[in-house]
PyMOL commands that place a pseudoatom at each C-alpha (Angstrom):
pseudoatom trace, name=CA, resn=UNK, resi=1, chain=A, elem=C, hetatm=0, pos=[22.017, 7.499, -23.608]
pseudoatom trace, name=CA, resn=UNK, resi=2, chain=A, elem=C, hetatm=0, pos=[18.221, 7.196, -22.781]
pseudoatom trace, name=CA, resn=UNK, resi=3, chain=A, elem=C, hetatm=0, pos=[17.265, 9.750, -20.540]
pseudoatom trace, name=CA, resn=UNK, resi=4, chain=A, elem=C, hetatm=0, pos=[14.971, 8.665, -17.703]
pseudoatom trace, name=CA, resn=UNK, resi=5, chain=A, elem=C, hetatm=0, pos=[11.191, 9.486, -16.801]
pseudoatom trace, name=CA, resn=UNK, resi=6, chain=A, elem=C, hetatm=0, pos=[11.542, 11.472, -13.901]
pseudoatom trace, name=CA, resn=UNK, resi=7, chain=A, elem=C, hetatm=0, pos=[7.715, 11.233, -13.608]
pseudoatom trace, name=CA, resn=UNK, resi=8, chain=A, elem=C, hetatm=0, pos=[7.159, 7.436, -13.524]
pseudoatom trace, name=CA, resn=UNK, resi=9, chain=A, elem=C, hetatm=0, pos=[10.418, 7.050, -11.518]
pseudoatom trace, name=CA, resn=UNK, resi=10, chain=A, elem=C, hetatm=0, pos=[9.548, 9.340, -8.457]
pseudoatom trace, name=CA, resn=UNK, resi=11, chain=A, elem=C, hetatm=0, pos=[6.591, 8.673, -5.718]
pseudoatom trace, name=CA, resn=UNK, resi=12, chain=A, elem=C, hetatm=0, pos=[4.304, 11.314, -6.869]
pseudoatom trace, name=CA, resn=UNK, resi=13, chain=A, elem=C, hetatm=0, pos=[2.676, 9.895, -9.987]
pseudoatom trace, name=CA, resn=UNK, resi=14, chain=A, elem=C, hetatm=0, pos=[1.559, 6.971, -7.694]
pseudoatom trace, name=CA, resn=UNK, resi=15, chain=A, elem=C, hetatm=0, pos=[0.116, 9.134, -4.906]
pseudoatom trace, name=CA, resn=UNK, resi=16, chain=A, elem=C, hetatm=0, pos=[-3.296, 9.516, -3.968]
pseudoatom trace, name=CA, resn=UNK, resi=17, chain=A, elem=C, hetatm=0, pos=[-2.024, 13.413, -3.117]
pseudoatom trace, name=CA, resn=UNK, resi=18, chain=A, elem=C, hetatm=0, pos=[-0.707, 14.000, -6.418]
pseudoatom trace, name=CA, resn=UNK, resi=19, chain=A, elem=C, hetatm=0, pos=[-2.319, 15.757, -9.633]
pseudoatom trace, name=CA, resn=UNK, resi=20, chain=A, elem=C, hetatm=0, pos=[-1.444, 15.813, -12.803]
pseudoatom trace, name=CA, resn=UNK, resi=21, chain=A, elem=C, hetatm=0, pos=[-1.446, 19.356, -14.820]
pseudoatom trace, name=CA, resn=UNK, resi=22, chain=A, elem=C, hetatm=0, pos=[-0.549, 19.973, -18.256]
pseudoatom trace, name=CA, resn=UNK, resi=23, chain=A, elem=C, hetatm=0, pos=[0.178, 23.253, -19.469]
pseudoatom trace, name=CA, resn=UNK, resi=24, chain=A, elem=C, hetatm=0, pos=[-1.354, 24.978, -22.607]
pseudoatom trace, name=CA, resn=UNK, resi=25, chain=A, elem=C, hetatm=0, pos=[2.386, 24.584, -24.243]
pseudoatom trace, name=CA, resn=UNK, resi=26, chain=A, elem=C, hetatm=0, pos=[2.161, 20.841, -23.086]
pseudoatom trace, name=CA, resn=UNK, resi=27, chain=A, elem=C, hetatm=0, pos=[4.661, 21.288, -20.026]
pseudoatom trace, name=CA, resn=UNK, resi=28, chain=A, elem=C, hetatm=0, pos=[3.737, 18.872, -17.242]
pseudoatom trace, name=CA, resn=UNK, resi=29, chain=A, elem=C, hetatm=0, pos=[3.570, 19.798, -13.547]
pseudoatom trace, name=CA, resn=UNK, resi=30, chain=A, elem=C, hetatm=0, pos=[2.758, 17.369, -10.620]
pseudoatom trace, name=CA, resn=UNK, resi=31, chain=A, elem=C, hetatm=0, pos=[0.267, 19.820, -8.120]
pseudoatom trace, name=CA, resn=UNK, resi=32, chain=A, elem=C, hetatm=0, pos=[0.400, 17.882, -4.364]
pseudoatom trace, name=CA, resn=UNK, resi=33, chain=A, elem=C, hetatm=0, pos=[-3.025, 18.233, -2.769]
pseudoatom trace, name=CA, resn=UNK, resi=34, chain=A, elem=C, hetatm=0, pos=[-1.200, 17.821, 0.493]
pseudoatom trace, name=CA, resn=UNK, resi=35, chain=A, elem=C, hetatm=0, pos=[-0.116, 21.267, 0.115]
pseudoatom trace, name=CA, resn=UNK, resi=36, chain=A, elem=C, hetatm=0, pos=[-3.700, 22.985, 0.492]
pseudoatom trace, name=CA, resn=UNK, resi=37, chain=A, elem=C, hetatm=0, pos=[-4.126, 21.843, 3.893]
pseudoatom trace, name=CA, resn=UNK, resi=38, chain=A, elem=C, hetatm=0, pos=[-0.486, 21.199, 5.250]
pseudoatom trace, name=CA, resn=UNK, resi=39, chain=A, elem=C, hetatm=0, pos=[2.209, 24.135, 4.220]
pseudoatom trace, name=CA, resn=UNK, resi=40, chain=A, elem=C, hetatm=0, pos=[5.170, 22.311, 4.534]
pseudoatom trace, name=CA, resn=UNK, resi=41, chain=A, elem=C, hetatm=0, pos=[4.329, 20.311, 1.813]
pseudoatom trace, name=CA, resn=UNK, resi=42, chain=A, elem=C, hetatm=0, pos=[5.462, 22.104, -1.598]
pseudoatom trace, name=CA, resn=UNK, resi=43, chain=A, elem=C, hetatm=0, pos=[2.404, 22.916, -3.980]
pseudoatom trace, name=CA, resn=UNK, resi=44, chain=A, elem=C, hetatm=0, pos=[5.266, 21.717, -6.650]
pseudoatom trace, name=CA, resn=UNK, resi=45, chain=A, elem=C, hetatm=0, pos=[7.966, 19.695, -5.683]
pseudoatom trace, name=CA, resn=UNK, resi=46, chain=A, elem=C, hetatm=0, pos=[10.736, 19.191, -7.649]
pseudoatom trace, name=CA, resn=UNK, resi=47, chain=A, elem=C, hetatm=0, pos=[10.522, 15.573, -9.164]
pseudoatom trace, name=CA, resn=UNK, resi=48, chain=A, elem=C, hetatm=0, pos=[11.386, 12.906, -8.559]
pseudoatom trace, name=CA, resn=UNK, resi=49, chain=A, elem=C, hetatm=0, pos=[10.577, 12.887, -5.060]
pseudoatom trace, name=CA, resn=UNK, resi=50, chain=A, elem=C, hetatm=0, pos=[11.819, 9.524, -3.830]
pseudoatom trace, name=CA, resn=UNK, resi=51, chain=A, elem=C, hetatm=0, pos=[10.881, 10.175, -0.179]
pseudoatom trace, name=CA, resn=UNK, resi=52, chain=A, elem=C, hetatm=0, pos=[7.683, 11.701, 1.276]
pseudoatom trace, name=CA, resn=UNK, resi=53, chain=A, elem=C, hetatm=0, pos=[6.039, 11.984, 5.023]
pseudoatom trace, name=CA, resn=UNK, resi=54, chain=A, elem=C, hetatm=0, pos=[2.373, 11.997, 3.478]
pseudoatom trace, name=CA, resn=UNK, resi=55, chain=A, elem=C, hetatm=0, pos=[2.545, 9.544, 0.396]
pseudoatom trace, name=CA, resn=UNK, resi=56, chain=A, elem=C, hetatm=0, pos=[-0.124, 7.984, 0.287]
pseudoatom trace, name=CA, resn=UNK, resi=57, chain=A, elem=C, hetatm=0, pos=[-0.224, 5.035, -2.656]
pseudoatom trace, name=CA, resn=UNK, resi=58, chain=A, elem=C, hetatm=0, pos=[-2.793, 5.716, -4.828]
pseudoatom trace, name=CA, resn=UNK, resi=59, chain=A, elem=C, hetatm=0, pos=[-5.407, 2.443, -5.204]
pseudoatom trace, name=CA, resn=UNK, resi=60, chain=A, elem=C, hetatm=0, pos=[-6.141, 2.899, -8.449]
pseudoatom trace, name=CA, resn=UNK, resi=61, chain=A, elem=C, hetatm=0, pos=[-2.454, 3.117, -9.768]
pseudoatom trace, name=CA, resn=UNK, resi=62, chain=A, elem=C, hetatm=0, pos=[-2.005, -0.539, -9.133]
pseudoatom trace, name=CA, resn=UNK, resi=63, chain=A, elem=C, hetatm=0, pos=[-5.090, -1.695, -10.793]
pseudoatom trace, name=CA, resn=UNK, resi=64, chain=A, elem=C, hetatm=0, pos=[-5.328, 0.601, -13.439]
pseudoatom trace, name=CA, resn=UNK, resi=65, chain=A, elem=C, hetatm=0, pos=[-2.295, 2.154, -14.464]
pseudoatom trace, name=CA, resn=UNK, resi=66, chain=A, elem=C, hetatm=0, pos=[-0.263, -1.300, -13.468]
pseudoatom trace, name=CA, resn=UNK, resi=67, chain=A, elem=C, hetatm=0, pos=[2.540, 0.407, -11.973]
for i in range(1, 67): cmd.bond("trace and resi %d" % i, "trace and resi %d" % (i + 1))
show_as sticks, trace
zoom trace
């Protein structure tokens, strides 16, 4: 059974808020700028996150990563 991308599937990795990190083993983590200037937002929420008060779609994913 294929096991499903939990970061393409969720609303972070197509918001403006969101930034990728990769680790030095290669782990990625999903950092939500939000978080910096509103604390109820979690610096690293659990993905997927399939609803969010301050997603904001990110411009650039539908022209450049064509999601």
């Amino acid at each position: 059974m294929k096991q499903p991308n939990l970061l393409v599937e969720g609303l972070c990795i197509k918001c403006s808020h969101s930034k990728t990190i990769t680790s030095g083993k290669g782990s990625i983590f999903i950092f939500c700028n939000k978080s910096t200037d509103d604390p109820s937002f979690l610096k690293y929420p659990r993905i997927p996150v399939l609803m969010c008060q301050g997603f904001k779609r990110d411009i650039t994913d539908i022209t450049e990563k064509g999601v």
